[in-house]
C-alpha positions as CSV (number, residue, x, y, z in Angstrom):
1,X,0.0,0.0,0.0
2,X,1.4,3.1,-1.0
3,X,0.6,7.0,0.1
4,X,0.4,9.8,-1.9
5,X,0.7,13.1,0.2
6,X,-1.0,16.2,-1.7
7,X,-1.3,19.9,-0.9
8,X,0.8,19.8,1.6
9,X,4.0,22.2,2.4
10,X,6.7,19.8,2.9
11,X,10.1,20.6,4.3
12,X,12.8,18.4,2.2
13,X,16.9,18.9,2.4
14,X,16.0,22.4,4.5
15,X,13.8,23.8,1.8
16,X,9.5,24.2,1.6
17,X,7.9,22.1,-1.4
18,X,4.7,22.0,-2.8
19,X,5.8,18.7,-4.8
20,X,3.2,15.7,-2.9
21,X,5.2,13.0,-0.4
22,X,5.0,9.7,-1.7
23,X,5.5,6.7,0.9
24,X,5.7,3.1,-0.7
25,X,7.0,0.2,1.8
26,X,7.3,2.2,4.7
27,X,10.2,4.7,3.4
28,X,9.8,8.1,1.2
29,X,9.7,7.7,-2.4
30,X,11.8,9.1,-4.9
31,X,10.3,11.9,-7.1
32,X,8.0,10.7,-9.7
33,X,9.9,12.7,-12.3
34,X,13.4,11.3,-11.6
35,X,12.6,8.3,-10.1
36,X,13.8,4.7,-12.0
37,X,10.5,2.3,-12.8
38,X,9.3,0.3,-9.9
39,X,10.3,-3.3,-11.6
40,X,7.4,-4.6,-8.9
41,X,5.1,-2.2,-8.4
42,X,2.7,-2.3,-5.4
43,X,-0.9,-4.2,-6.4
44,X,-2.3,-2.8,-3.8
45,X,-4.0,0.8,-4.9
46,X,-2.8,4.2,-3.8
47,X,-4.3,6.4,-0.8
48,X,-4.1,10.1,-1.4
49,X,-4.1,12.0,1.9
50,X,-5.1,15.7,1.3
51,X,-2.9,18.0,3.7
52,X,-4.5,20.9,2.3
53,X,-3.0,23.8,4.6
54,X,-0.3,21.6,6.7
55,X,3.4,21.5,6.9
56,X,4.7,18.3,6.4
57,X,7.6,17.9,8.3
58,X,10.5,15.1,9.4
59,X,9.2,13.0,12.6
60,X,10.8,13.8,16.0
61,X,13.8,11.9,17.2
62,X,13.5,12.2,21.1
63,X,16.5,11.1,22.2
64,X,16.0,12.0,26.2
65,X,12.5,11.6,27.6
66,X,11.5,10.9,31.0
67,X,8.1,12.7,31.4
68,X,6.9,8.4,31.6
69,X,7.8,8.7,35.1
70,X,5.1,10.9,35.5
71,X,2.5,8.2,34.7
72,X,4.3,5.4,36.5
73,X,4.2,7.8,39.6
74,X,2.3,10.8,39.5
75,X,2.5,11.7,42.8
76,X,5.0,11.1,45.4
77,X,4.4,7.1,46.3
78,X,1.3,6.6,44.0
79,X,2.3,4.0,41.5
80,X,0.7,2.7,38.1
81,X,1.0,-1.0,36.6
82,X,4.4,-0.5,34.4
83,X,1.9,-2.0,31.1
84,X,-0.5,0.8,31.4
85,X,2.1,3.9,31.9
86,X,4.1,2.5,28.3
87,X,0.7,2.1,26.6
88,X,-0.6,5.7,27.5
89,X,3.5,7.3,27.3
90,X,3.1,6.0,23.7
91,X,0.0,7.5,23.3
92,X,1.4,11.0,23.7
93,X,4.3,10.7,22.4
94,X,2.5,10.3,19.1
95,X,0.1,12.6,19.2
96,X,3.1,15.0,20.0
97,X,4.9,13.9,16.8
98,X,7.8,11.6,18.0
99,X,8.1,8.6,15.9
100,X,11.4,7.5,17.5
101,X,11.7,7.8,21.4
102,X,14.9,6.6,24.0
103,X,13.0,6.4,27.0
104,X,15.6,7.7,29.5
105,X,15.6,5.3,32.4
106,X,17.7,6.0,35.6
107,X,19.1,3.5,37.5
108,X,20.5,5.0,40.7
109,X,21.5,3.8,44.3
110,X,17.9,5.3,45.5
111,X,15.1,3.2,46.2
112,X,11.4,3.9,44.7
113,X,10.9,4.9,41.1
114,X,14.5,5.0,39.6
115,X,15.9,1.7,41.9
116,X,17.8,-1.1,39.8
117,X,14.8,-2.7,40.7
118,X,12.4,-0.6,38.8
119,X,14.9,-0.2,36.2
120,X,14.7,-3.9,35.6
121,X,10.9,-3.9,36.0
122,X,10.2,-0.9,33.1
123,X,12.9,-2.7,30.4
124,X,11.4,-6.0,30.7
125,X,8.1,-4.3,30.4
126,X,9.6,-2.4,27.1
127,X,10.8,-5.2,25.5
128,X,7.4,-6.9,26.5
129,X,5.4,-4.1,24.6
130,X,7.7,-2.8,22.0
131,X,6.9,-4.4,18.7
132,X,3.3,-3.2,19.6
133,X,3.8,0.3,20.4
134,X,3.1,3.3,17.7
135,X,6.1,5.2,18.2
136,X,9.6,3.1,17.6
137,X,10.3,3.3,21.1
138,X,14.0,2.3,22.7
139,X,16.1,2.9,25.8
140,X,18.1,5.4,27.3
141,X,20.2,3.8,30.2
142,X,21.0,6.5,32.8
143,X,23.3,4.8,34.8
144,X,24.3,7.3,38.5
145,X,28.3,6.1,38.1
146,X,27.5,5.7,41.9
147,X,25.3,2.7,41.6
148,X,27.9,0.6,41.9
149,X,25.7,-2.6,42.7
150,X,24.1,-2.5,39.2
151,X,27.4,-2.1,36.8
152,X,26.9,-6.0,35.4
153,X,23.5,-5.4,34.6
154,X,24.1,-2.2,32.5
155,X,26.9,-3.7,31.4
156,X,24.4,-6.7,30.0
157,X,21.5,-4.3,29.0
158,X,23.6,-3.0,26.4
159,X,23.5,-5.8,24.3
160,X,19.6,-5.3,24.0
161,X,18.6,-5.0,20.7
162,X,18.1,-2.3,19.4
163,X,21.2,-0.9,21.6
164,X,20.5,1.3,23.9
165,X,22.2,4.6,24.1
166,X,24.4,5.0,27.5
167,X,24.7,8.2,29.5
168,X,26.8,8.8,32.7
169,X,24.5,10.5,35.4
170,X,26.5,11.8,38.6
171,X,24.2,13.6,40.7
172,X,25.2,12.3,44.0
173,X,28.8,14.4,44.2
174,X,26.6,17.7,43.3
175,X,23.8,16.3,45.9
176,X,27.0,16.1,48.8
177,X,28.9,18.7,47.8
178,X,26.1,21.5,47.7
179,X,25.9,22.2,43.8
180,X,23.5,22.5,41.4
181,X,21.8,19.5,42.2
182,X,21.7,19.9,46.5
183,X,18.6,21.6,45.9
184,X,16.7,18.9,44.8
185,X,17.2,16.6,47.7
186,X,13.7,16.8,49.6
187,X,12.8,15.8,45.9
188,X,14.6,13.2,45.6
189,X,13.9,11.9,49.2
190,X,10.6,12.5,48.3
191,X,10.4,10.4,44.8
192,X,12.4,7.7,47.6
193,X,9.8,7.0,49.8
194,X,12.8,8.1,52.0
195,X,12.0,10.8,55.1
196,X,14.8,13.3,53.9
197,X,16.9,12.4,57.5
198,X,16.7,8.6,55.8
199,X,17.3,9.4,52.4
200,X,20.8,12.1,53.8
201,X,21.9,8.8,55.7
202,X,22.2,6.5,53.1
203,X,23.9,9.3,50.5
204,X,26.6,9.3,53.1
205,X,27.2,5.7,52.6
206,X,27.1,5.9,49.2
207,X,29.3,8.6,49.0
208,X,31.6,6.5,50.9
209,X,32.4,4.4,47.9
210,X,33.7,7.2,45.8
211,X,36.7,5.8,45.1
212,X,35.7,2.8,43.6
213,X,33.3,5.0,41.3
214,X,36.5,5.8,38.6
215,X,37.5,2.3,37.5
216,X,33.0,1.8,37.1
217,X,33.0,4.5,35.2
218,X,36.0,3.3,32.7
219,X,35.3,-0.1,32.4
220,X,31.1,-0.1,31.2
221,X,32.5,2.7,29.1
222,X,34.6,0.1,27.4
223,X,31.6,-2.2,27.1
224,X,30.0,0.7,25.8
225,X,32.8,1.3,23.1
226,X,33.2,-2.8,22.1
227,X,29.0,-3.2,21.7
228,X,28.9,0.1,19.9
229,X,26.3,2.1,22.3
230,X,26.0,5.4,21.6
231,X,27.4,7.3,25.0
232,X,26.9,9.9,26.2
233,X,27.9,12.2,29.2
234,X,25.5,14.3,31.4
235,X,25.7,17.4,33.4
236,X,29.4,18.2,32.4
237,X,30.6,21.0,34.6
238,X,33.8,22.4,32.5
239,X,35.7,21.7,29.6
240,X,38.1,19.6,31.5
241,X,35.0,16.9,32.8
242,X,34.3,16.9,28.8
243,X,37.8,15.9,27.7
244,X,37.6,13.2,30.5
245,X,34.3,12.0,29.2
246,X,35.4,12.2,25.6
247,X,38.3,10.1,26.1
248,X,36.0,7.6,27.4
249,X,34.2,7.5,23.9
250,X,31.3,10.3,25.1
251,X,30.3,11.3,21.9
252,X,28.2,14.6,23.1
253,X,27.6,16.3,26.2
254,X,24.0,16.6,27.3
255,X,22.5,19.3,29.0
256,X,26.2,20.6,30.0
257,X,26.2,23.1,33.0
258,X,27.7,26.4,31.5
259,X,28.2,27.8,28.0
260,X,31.9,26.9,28.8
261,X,31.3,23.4,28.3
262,X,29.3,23.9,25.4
263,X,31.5,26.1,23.5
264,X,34.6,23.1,24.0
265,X,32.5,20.5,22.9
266,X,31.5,22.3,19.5
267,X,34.8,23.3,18.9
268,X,35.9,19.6,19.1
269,X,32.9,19.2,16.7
270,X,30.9,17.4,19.1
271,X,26.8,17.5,19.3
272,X,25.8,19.1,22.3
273,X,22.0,18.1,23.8
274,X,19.9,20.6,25.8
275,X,16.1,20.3,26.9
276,X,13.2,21.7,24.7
277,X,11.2,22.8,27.6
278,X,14.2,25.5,28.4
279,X,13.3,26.9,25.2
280,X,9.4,26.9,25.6
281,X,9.5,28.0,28.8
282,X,12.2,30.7,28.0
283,X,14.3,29.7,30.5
284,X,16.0,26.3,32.8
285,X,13.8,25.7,35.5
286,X,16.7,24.9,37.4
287,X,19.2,28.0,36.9
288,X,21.2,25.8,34.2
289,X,22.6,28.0,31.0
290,X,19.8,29.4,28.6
291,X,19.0,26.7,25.6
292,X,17.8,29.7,23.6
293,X,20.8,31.6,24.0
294,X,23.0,28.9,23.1
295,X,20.9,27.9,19.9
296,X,21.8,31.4,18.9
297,X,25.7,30.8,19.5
298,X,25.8,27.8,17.9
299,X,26.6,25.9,20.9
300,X,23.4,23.8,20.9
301,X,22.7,21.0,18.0
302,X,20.0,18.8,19.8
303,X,16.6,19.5,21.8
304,X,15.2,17.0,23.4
305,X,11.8,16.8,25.0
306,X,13.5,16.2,28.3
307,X,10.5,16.2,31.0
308,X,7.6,17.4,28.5
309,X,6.5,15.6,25.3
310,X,5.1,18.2,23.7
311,X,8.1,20.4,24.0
312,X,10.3,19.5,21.2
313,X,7.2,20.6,18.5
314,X,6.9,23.5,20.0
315,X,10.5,24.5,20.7
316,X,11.1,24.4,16.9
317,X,8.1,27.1,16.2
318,X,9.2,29.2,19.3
319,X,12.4,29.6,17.8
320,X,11.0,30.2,14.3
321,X,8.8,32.9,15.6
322,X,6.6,32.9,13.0
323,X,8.8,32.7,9.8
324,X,8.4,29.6,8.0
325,X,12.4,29.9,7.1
326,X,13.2,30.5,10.7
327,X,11.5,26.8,10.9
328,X,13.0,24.9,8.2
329,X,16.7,25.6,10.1
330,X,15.3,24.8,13.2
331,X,13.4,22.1,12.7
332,X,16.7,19.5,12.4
333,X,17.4,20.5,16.3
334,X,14.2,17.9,16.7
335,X,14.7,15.6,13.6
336,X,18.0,15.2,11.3
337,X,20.1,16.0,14.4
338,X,19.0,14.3,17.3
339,X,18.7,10.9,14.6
340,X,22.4,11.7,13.6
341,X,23.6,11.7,17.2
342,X,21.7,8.4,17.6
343,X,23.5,6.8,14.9
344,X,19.7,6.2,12.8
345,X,21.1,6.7,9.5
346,X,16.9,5.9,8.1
347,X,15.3,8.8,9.4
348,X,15.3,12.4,10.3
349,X,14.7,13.7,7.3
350,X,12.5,13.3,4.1
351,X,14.9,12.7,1.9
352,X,14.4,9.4,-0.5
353,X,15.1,6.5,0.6
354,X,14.2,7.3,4.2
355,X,11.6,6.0,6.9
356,X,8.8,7.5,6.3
357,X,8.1,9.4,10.0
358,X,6.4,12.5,9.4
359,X,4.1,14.6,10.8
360,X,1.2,17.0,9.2
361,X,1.0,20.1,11.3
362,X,-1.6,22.6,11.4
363,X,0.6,25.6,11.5
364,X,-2.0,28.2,11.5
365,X,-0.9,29.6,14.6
366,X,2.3,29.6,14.6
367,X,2.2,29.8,18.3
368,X,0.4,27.3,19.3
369,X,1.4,24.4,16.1
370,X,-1.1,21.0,16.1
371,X,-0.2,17.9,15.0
372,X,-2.9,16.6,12.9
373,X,-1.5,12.9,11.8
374,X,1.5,11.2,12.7
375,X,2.8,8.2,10.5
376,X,5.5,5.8,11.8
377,X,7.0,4.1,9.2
378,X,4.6,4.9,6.6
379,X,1.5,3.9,8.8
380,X,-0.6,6.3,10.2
381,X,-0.4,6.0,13.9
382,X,-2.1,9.3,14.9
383,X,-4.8,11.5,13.3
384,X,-7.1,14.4,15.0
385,X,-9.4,14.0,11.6
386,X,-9.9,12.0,8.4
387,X,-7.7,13.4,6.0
388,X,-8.2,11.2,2.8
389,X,-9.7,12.5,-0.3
390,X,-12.1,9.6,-0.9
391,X,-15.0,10.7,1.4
392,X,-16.3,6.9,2.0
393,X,-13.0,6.0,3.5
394,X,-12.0,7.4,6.7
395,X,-8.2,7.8,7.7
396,X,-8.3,4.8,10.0
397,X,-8.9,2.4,7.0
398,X,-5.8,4.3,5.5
399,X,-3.9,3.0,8.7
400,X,-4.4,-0.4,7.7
């Protein structure tokens, strides 16, 4: 079954086209006017989709998301069955136009909701519901380099197919020695089920394993390196913690702590990954550098949707502002870029030859954008209304 696009304002290799989007097998066709003859073309007959005032854009490539906490436990020590928060995570993350997700599960030293045990719980659960879920969902292992108990489980996660990406997650030395993160402690006592008295008590014992933390740290990242997981380092505090990291085989810093450690990873040509809320909300909620400000220096490559799904859609029209041009260079912060960092050579763009995630936006209001349909490898996996030109069949039969 094959889809013909029409009407529609399509962004392709950074430029707006009127010419329709054709999907055939689950990948972008080539133009019909340059295209070779299909030796076997497709019995099946042709849906035309009429995208009559929408932009058809690249699907989003989320490559740190972990707003599904908030329906495993959406309130302090109220929990939801681990099926039930994927199912309606993927639900969202649709109708918010990401087609490819890395769920970005922490496994830390705390107990409660990011505990090696729950950790273990939500990727059995994954790879339980995966090959059912609309968006092509994977994992994001956030290992605390202090959870020194659950190295050789990382260390065998990563062989999961497809691999998971790998970040390095240290808040427990900013937690004891007053940084950024020391603010956050009655929340994370809190997300425990510790009293914070409880929860101080057993950071200290943690903390007094910190020299063994080092030698962790180097040898999953050369499990990392031999499987070929992407990895990634998170919070870096100066230039000098991103050299460390990049010797390790850190191939980006994600959400680094000052424009400093921005600026060194771009000059060493290096992606660096910031949160799409910071840009929709105009600000870090937690007094970290400005993502806006450092889209504008060129020292941020990658948005991410962070804590909020629908973020990473509406980052990309905040910074356009309005302008439709302003969009079209934005737009690969959400897309081409975050799929590049990822190492997902099929998508992030709608260039021939690639997956065919896309979205159809009603850009009307430029302010507030709406994703109308959502397709995930050529099948529609989302839709606010029937959008297909034959009036006796509805875009759900064009799903099949």
């Amino acid at each position: 079954m094959s889809v013909r696009i029409e009407n529609g304002r399509a962004l392709r290799s950074g430029q707006w086209s009127d010419r329709p989007v054709v999907v055939s097998g689950g990948r972008i066709a080539g133009e019909a006017h340059d295209a070779a003859p299909d030796p076997a073309p497709d019995p099946a007959p042709e849906r035309v989709i009429d995208a009559r005032g929408l932009l058809v854009l690249p699907g989003i490539v989320d490559i740190h998301g972990d707003a599904f906490e908030r329906h495993i436990m959406p309130r302090p020590g109220v929990r939801f069955d681990m099926t039930l928060a994927l199912r309606d995570t993927d639900r969202q993350l649709v109708a918010n136009g990401v087609t490819t997700a890395f769920h970005g599960v922490t496994i830390s030293w705390e107990p409660g909701l990011r505990s090696v045990e729950a950790a273990r719980s939500f990727v059995a659960t994954l790879l339980a519901l995966r090959e059912g879920l609309a968006c092509d969902t994977r994992l994001h292992l956030r290992w605390e380099t202090f959870a020194l108990e659950a190295l050789e489980e990382v260390r065998e996660w990563l062989a999961l197919t497809p691999a998971p990406i790998l970040a390095f997650n240290d808040h427990t030395t900013g937690s004891v020695l007053k940084g950024t993160i020391a603010r956050k402690i009655g929340q994370m006592a809190e997300r425990s089920g510790l009293s914070r008295e409880d929860y101080m008590t057993l950071l200290d014992r943690v903390w007094g394993a910190r020299d063994a933390v080092p030698a962790a740290i180097e040898s999953l990242a050369a499990s990392a390196r031999a499987n070929g997981n992407v990895l990634l380092a998170h919070d870096e505090d100066s230039p000098a913690e991103r050299a460390r990291f990049r010797a390790l085989g850190a191939v980006a810093s994600e959400f680094p702590m000052n424009q400093e450690t921005a600026q060194a990873a771009r000059d060493a040509g290096e992606d660096v990954i910031l949160g799409a809320p910071n840009v929709v909300r105009g600000g870090s909620h937690n007094g970290a550098l400005s993502a806006t400000e450092a889209i504008a220096a060129g020292r941020c490559t990658v948005l991410t949707s962070d804590y909020h799904y629908p973020s990473p859609l509406y980052a990309a029209f905040t910074l356009a502002a309005g302008d439709h041009e302003a969009l079209a260079r934005h737009w690969p912060l959400v897309s081409a870029n975050p799929a590049r960092v990822a190492r997902l050579k099929d998508r992030g763009s709608l260039e021939a030859g690639r997956r065919a995630d896309l979205l159809l936006v009603d850009a009307t209001d430029m302010a507030h954008p709406e994703v109308v349909a959502t397709l995930v490898a050529g099948r529609i996996v989302y839709a606010r209304r029937a959008l297909e030109r034959r009036p006796s069949a509805g875009l759900a039969q064009a799903a099949e």
